[in-house]
ZANUGU-242331 format. One record per residue: residue number from 1; residue in three letters; x, y, z of N, C-alpha, C in turn. Coordinates in Angstrom, 1 decimal, padded with zeros to 4 digits. Layout:
BEGIN
n, res, n.xx, n.yy, n.zz, ca.xx, ca.yy, ca.zz, c.xx, c.yy, c.zz
NUM, ala, X, Y, Z, X, Y, Z, X, Y, Z
...
// end
This chain:
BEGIN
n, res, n.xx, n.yy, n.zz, ca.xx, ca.yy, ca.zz, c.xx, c.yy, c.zz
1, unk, -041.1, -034.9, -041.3, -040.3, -035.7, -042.2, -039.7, -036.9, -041.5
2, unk, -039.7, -037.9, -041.9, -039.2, -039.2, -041.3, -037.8, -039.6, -042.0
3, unk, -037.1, -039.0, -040.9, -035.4, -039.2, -041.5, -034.6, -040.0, -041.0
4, unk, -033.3, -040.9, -041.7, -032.9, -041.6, -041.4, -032.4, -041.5, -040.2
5, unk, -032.0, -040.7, -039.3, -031.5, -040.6, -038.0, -032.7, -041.0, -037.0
6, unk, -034.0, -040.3, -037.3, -035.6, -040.8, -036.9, -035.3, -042.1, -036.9
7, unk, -035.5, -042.7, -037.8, -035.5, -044.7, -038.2, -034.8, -045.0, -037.1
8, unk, -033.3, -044.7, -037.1, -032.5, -045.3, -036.2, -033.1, -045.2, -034.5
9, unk, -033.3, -044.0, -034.2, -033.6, -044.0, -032.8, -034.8, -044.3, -033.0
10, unk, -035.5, -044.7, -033.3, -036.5, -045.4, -032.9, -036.7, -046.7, -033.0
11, unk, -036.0, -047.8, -033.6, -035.1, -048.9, -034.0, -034.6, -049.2, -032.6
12, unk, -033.7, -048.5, -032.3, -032.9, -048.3, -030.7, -033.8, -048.5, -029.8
13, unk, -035.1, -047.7, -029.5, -035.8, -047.6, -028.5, -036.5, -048.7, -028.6
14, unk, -037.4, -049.1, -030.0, -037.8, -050.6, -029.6, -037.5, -052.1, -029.1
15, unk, -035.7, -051.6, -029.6, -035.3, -052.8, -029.3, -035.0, -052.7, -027.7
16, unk, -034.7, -052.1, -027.1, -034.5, -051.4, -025.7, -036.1, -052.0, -025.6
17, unk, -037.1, -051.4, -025.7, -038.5, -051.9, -024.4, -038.3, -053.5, -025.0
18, unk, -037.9, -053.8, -026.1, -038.3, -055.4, -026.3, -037.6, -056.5, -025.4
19, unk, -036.1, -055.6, -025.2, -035.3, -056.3, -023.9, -035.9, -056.3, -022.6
20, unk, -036.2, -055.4, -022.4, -037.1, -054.8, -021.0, -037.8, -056.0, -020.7
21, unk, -039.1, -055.8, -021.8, -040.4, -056.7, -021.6, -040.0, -058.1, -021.3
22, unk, -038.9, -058.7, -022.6, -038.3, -060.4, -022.2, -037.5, -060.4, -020.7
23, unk, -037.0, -059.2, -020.2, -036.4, -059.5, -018.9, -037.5, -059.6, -017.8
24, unk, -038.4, -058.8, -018.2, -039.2, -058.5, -016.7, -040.2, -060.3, -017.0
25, unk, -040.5, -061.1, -018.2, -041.1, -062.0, -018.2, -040.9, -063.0, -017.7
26, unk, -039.0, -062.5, -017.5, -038.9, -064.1, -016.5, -038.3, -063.8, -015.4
27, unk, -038.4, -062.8, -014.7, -038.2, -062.1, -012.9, -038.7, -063.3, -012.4
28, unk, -038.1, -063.5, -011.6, -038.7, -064.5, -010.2, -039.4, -064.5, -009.3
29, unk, -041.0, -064.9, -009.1, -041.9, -064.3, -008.6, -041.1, -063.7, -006.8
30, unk, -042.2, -063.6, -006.5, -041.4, -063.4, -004.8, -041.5, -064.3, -004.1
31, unk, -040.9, -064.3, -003.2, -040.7, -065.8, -002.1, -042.3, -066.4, -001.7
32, unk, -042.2, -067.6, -001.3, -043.4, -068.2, -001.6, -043.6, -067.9, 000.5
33, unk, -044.4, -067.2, 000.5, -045.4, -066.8, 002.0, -046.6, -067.3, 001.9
34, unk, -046.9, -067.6, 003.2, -048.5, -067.5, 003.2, -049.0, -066.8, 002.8
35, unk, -050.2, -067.1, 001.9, -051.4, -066.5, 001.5, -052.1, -065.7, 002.1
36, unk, -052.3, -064.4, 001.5, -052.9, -063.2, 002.4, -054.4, -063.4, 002.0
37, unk, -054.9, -063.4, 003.0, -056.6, -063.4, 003.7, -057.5, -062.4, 002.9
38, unk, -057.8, -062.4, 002.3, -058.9, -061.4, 002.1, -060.2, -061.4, 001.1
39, unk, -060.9, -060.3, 001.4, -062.5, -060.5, 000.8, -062.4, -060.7, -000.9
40, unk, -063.4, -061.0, -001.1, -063.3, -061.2, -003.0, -063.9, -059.1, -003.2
41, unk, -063.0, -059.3, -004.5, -063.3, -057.7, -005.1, -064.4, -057.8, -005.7
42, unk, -065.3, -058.6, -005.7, -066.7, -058.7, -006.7, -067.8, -059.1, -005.6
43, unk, -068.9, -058.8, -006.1, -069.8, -059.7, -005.5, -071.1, -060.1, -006.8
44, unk, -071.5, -061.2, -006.5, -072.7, -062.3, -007.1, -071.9, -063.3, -007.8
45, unk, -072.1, -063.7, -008.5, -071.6, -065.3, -009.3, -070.7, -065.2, -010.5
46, unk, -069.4, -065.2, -010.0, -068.3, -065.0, -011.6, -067.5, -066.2, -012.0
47, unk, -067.0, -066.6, -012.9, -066.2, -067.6, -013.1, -064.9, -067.1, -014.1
48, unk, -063.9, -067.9, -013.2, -062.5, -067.9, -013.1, -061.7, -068.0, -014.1
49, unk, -060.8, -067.7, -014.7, -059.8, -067.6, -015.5, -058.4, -067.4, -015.4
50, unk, -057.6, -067.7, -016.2, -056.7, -067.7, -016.1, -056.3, -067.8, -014.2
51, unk, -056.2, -068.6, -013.4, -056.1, -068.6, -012.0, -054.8, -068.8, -011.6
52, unk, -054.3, -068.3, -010.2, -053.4, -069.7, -009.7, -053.4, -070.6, -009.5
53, unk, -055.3, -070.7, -008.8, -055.9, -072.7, -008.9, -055.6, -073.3, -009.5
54, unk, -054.8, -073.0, -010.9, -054.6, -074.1, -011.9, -053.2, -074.0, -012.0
55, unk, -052.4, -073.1, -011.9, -051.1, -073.0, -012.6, -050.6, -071.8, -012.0
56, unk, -048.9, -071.8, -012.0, -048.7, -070.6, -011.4, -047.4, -070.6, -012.3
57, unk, -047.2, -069.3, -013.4, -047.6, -067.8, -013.0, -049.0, -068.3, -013.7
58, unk, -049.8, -067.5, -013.2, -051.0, -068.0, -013.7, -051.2, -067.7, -015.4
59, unk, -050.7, -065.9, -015.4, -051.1, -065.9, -016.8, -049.7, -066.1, -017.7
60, unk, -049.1, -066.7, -017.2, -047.5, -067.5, -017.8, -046.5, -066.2, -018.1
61, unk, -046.5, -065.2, -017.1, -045.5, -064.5, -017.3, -045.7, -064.2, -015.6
62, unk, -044.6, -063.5, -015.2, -044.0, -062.8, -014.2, -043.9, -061.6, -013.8
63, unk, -044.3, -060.4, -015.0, -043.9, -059.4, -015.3, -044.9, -058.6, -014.7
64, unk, -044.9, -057.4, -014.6, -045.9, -056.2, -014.3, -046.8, -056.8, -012.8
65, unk, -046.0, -058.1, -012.1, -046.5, -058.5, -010.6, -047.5, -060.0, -011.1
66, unk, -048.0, -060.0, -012.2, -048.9, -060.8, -012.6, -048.9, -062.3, -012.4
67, unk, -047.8, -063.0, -011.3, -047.6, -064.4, -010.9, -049.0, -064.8, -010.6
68, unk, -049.4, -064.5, -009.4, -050.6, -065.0, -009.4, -051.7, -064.3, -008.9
69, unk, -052.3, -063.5, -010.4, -052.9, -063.0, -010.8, -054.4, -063.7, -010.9
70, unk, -055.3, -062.7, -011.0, -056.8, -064.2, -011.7, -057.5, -063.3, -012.6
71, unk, -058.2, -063.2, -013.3, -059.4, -063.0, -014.3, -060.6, -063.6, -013.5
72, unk, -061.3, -062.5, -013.5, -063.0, -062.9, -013.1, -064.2, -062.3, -014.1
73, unk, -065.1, -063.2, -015.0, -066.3, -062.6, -015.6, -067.1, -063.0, -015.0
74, unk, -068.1, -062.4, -014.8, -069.5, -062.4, -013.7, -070.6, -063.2, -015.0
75, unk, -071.0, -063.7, -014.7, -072.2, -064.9, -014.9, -073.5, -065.0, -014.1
76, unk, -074.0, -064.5, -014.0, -075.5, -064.3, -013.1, -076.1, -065.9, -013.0
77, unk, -076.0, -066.5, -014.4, -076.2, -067.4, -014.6, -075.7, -068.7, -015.4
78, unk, -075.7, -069.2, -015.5, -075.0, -069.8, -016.8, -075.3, -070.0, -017.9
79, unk, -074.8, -070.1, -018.6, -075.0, -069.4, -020.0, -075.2, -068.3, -020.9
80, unk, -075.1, -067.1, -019.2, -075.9, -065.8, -019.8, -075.1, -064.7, -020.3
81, unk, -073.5, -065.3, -020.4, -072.6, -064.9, -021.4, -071.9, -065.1, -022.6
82, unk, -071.5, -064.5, -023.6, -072.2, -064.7, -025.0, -070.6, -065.6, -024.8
83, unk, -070.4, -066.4, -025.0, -070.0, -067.6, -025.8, -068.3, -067.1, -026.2
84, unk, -067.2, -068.0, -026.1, -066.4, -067.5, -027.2, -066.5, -068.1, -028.1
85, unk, -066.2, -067.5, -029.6, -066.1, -068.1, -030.7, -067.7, -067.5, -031.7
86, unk, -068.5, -067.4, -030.7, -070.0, -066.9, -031.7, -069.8, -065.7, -032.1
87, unk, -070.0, -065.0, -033.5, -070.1, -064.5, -033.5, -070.7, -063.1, -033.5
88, unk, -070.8, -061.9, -033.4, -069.6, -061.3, -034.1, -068.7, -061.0, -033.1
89, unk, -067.1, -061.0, -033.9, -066.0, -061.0, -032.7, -066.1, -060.0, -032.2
90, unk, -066.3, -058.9, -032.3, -066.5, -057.8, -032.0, -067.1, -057.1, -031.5
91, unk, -067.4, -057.2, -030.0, -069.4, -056.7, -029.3, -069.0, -055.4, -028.8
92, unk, -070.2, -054.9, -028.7, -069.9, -054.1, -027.4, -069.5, -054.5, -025.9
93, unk, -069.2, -053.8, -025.5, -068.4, -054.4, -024.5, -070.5, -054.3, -022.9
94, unk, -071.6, -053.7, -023.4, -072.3, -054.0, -022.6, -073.4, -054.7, -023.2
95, unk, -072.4, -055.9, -024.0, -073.5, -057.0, -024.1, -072.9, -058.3, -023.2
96, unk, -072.2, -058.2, -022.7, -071.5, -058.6, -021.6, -071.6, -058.3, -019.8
97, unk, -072.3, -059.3, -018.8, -073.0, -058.9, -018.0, -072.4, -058.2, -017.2
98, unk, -070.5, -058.7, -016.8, -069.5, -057.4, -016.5, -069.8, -056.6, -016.2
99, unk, -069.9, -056.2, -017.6, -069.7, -054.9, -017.8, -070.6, -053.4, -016.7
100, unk, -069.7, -052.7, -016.2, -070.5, -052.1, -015.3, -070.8, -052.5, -013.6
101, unk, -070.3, -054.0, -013.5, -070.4, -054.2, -012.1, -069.0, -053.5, -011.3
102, unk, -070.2, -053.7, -010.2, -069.3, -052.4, -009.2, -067.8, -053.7, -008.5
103, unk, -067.1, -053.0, -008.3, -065.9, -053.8, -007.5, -065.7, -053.2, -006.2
104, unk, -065.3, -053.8, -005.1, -065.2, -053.6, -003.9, -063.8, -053.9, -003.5
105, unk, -063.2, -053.3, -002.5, -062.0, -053.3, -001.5, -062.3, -054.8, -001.1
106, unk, -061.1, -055.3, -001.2, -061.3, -056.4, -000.2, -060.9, -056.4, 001.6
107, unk, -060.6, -055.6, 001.8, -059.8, -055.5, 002.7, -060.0, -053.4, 003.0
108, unk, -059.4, -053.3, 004.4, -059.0, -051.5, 004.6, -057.7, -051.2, 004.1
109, unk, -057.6, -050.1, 003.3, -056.4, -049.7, 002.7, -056.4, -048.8, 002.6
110, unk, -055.4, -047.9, 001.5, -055.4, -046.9, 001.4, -054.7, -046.5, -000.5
111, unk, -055.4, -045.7, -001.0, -056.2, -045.4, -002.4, -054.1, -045.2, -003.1
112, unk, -053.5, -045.7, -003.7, -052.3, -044.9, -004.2, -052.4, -045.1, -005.9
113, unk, -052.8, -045.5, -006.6, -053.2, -045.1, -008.1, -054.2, -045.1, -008.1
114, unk, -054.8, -044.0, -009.2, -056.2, -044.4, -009.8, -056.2, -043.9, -011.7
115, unk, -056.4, -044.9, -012.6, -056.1, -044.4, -013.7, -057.6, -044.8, -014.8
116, unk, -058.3, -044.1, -014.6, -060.0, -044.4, -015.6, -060.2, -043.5, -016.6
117, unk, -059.0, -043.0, -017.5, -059.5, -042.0, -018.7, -059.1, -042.8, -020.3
118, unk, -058.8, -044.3, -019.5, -058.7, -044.9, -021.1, -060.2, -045.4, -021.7
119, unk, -060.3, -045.1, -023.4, -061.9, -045.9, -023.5, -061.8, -047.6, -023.3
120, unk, -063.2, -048.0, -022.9, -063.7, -049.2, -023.3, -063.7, -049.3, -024.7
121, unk, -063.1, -050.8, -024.8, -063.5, -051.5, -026.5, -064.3, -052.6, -026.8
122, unk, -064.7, -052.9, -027.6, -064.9, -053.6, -028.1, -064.1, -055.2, -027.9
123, unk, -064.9, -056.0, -027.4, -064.5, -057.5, -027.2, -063.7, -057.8, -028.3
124, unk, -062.9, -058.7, -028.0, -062.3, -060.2, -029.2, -062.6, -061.6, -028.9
125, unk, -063.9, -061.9, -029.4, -064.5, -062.7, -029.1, -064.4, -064.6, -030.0
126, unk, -063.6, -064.1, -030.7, -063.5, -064.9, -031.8, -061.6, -065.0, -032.1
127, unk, -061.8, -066.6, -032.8, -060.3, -066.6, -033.2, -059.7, -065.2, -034.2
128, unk, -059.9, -065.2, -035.0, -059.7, -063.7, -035.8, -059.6, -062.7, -035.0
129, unk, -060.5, -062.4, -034.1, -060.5, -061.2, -033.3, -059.6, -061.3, -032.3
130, unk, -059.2, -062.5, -031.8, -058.1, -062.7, -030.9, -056.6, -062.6, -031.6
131, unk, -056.7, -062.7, -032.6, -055.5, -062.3, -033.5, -055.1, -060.9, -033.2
132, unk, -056.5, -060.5, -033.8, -055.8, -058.8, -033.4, -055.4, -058.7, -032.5
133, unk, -056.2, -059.0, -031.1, -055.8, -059.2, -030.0, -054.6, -058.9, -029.8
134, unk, -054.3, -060.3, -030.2, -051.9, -060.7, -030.2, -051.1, -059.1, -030.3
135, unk, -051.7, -058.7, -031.7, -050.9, -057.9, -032.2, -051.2, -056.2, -031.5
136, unk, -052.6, -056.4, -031.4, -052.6, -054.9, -030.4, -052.3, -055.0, -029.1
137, unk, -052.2, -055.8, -028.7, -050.9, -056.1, -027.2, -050.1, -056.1, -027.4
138, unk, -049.2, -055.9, -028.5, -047.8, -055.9, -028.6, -047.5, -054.6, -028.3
139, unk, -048.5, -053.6, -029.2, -048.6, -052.2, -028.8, -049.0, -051.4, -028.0
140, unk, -049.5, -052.0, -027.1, -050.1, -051.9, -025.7, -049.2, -051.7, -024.9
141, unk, -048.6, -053.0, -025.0, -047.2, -053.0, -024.5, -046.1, -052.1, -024.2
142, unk, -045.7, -051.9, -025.3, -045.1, -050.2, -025.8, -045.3, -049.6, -024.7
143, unk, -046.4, -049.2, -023.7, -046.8, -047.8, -023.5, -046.7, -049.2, -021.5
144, unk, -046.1, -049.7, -021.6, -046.2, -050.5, -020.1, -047.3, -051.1, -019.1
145, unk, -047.4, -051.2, -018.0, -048.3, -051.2, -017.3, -049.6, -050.4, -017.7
146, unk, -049.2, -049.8, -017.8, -050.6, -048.4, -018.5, -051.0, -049.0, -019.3
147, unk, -050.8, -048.9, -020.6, -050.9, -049.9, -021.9, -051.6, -051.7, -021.7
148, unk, -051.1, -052.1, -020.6, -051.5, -053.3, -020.3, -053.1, -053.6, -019.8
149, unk, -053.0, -053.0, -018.5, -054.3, -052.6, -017.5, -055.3, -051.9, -017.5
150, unk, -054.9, -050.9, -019.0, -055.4, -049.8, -019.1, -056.0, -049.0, -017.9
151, unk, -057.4, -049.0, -017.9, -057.8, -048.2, -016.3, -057.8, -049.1, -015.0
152, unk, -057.0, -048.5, -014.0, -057.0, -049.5, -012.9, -056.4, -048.7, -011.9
153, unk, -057.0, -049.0, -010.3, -057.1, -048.6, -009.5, -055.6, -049.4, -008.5
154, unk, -054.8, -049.4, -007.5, -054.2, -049.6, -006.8, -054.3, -049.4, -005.4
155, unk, -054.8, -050.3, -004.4, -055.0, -050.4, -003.0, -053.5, -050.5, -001.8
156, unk, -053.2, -049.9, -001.4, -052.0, -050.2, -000.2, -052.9, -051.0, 000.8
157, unk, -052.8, -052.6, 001.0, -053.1, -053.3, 002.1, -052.8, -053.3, 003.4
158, unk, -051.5, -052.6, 003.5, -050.7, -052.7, 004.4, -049.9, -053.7, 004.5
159, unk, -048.6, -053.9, 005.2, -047.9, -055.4, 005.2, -047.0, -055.3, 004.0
160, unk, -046.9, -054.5, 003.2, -046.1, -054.2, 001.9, -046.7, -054.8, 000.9
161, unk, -048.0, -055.1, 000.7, -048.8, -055.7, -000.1, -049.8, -054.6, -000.5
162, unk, -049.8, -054.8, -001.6, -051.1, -053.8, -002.8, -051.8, -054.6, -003.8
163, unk, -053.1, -053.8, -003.4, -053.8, -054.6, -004.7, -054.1, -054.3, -006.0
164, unk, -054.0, -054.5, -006.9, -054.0, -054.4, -008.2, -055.5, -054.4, -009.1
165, unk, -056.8, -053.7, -009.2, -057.9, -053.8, -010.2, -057.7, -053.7, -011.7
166, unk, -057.2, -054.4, -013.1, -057.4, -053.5, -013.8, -058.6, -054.0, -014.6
167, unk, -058.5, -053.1, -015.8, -059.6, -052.8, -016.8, -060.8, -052.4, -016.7
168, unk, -060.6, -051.5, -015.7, -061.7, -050.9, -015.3, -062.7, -050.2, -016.3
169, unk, -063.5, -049.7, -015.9, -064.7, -049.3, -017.0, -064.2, -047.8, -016.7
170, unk, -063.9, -046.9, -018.1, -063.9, -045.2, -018.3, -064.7, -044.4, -017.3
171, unk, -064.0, -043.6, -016.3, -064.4, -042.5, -015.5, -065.3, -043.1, -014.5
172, unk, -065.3, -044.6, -014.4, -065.9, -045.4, -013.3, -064.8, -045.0, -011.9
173, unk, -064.0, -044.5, -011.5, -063.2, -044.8, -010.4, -064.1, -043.8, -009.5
174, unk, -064.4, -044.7, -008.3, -064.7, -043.6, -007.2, -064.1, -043.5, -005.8
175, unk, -063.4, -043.5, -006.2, -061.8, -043.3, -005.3, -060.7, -042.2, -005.4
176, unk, -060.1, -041.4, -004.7, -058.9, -040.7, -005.5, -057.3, -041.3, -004.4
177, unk, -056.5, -041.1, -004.9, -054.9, -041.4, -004.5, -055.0, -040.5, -002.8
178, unk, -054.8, -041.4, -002.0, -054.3, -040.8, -000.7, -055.8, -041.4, 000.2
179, unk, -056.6, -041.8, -000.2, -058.3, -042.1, 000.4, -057.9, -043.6, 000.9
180, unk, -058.9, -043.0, 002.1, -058.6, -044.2, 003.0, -059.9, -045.5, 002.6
181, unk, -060.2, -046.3, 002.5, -061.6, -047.3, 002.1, -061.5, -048.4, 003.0
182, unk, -062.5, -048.8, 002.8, -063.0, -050.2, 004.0, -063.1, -051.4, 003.0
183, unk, -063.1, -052.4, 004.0, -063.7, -054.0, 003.0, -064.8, -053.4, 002.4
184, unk, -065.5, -054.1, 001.3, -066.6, -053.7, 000.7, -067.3, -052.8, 000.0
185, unk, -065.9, -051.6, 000.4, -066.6, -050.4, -000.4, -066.4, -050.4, -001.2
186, unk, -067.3, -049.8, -002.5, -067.1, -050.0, -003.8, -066.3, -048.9, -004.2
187, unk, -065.6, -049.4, -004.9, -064.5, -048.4, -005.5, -064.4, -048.1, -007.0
188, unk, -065.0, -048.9, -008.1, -065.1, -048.4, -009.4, -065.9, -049.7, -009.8
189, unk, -065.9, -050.0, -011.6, -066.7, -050.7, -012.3, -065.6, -051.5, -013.1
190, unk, -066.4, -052.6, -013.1, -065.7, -053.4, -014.5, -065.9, -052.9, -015.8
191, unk, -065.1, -053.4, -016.6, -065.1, -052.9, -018.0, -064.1, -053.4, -018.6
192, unk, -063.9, -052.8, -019.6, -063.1, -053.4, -021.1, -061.7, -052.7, -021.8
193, unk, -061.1, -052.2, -020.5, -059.9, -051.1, -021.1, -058.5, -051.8, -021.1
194, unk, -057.4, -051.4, -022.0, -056.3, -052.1, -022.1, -056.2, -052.9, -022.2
195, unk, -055.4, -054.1, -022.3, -055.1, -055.4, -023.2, -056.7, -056.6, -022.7
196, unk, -057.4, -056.6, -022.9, -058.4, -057.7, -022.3, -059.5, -057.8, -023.8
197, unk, -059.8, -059.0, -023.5, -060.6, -059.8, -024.4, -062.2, -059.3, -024.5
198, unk, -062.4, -059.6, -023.1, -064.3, -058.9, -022.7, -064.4, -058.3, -021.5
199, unk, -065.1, -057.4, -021.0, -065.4, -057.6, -020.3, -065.0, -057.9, -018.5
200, unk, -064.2, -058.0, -017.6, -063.8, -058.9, -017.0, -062.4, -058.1, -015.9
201, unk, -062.6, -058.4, -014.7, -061.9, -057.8, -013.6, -060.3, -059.0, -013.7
202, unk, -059.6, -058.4, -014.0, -057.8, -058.8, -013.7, -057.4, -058.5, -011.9
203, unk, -057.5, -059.3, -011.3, -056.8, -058.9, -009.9, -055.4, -059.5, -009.0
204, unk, -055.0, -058.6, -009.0, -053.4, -059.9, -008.5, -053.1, -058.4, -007.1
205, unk, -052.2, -059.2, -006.3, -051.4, -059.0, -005.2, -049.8, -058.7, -005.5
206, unk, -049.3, -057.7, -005.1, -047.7, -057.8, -005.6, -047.7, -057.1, -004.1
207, unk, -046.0, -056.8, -003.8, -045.3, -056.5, -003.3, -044.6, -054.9, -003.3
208, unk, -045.3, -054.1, -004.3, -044.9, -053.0, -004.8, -046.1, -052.2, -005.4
209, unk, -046.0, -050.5, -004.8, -047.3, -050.3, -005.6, -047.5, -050.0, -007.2
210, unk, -046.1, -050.2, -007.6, -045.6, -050.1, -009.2, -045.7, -051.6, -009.7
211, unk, -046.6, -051.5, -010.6, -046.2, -053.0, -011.5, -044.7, -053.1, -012.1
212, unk, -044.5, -052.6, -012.6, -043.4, -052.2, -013.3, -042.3, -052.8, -012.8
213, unk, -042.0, -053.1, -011.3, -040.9, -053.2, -010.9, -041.7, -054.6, -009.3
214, unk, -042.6, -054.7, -009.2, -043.6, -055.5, -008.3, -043.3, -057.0, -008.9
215, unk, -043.2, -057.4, -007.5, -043.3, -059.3, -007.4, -044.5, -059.8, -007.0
216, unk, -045.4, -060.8, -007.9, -046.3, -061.1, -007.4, -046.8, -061.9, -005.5
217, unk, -047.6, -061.7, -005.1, -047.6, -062.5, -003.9, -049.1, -063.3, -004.0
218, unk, -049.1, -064.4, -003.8, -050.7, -065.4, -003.0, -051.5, -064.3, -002.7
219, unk, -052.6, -065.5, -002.2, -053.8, -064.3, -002.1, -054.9, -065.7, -001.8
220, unk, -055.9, -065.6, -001.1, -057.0, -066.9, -001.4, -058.2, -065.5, -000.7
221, unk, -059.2, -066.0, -001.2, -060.5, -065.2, -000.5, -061.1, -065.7, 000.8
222, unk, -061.8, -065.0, 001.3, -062.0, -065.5, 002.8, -063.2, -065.5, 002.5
223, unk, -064.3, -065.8, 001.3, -065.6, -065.3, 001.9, -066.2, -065.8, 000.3
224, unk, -065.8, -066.9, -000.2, -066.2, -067.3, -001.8, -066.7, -069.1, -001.3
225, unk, -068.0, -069.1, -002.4, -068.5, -070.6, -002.4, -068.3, -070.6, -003.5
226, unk, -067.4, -071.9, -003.8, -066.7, -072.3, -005.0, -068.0, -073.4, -005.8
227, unk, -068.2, -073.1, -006.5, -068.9, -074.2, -007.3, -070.5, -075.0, -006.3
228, unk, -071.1, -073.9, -005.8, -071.9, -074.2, -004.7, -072.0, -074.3, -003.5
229, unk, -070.0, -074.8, -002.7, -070.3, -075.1, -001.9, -070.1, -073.8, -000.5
230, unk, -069.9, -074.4, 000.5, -070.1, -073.3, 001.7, -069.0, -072.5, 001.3
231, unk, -069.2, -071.1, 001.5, -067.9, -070.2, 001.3, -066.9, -070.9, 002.7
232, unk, -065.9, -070.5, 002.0, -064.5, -070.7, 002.7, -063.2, -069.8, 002.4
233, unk, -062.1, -070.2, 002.8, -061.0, -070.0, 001.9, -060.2, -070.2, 000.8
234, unk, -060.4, -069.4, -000.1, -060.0, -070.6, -001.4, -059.7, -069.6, -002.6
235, unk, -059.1, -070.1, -003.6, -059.2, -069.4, -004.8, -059.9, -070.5, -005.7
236, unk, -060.7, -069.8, -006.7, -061.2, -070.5, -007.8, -060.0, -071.0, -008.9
237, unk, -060.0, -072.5, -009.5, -059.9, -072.9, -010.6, -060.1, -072.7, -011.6
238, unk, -059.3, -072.7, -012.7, -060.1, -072.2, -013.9, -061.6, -073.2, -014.2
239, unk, -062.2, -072.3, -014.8, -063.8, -072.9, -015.1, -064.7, -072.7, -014.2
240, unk, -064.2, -072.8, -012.5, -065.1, -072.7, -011.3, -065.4, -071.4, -011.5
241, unk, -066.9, -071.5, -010.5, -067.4, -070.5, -010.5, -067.4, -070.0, -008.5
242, unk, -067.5, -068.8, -008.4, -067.4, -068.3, -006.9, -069.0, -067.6, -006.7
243, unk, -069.6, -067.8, -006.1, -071.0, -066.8, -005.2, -070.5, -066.2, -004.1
244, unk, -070.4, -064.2, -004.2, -070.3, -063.8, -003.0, -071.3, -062.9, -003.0
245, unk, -072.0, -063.0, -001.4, -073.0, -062.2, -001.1, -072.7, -060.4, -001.3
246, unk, -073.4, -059.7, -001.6, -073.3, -058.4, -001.3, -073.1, -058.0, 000.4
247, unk, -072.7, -057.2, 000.1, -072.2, -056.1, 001.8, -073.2, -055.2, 001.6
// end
């Protein structure tokens, strides 16, 4: 039965995470350090989204570490991913070339989350579909970091820096909590879980191995050819594309 004392606390509690979420949006990233060194979590041809190369916080909040954060979808080629706006807004998530590629350590660390039992969805590929989008992230929300990232893995770098995978692809993790890994090694799959559009690896650097309470930190790749040219150190711009060789 849903009773007026129900209404109330629950009324209470939303308004409580809604304070939460607006405080944690405008935390102050962490002090501006040099840029930590390390390998790209993907390998072959992806292009950039939401970056720091363009803007910082990149994806315009602060919260859950996400200052400077990036979005990567893999592109084999160009054009060989379906378009936004074409429809149907709605795909499967392996009609997207993503989907399924393996992600690598950038760096040796050591394994402290691993979270791969939420399902893959269905893209929002389209303005309408991106609407939903809005509103089932609000819900998402609700449930925090989890809710956000949905499946995602956490690396201790050492140096008080961790790395962050999310949206990983369901029961893809091949890692468990306490495992030691090397640059290169593959550690789970991309995929479509928690607040994301298609397809597409979310990677950021914080300070903490909790989002929740994590400051984001820099980051550039040591081993990416941006838009063709010789790999270097760099982060991608939005629209650029990166080529990294396989290990």
């Amino acid at each position: 039965m849903f009773t007026p004392g129900l209404a109330s606390d629950l009324w209470l509690t939303g308004s409580a995470v809604l304070v939460l979420g607006l405080a944690l949006s405008f935390l102050p990233a962490a002090p501006r350090v040099t840029p930590r060194s390390l390998g790209a979590p993907v390998t072959g041809r992806w292009s950039a989204v939401n970056s720091p190369g363009t803007r910082v916080p990149s994806h315009r909040t602060h919260a859950y570490g996400q200052t400077f954060a990036i979005d990567l979808v893999h592109e084999p080629e160009s054009g060989s991913r379906p378009k936004f706006g074409e429809t149907p807004g709605f795909r499967p998530p392996d009609d997207f070339p993503a989907f399924g590629r393996e992600l690598v350590a950038p760096c040796d660390g050591r394994v402290v989350t691993v979270r791969d039992r939420a399902k893959d969805h269905r893209s929002r590929s389209t303005r309408p579909a991106l609407a939903y989008m809005t509103l089932d992230g609000m819900v998402r929300g609700l449930a925090g970091p989890r809710g956000v990232f949905g499946n995602h893995i956490v690396l201790d770098l050492g140096g008080h820096a961790y790395a962050l995978f999310a949206h990983l692809q369901h029961g893809s993790a091949r890692v468990r909590p306490g495992q030691r890994v090397h640059r290169g090694q593959v550690i789970g799959r991309c995929g479509n879980s928690g607040n994301s559009s298609e397809p597409h690896l979310h990677f950021q650097l914080m300070d903490h191995p909790s989002p929740l309470v994590a400051a984001g930190m820099p980051f550039v790749f040591s081993d990416v050819g941006v838009d063709g040219r010789e790999p270097a150190e760099s982060v991608p711009a939005d629209g650029q594309t990166i080529v990294v060789a396989g290990t």
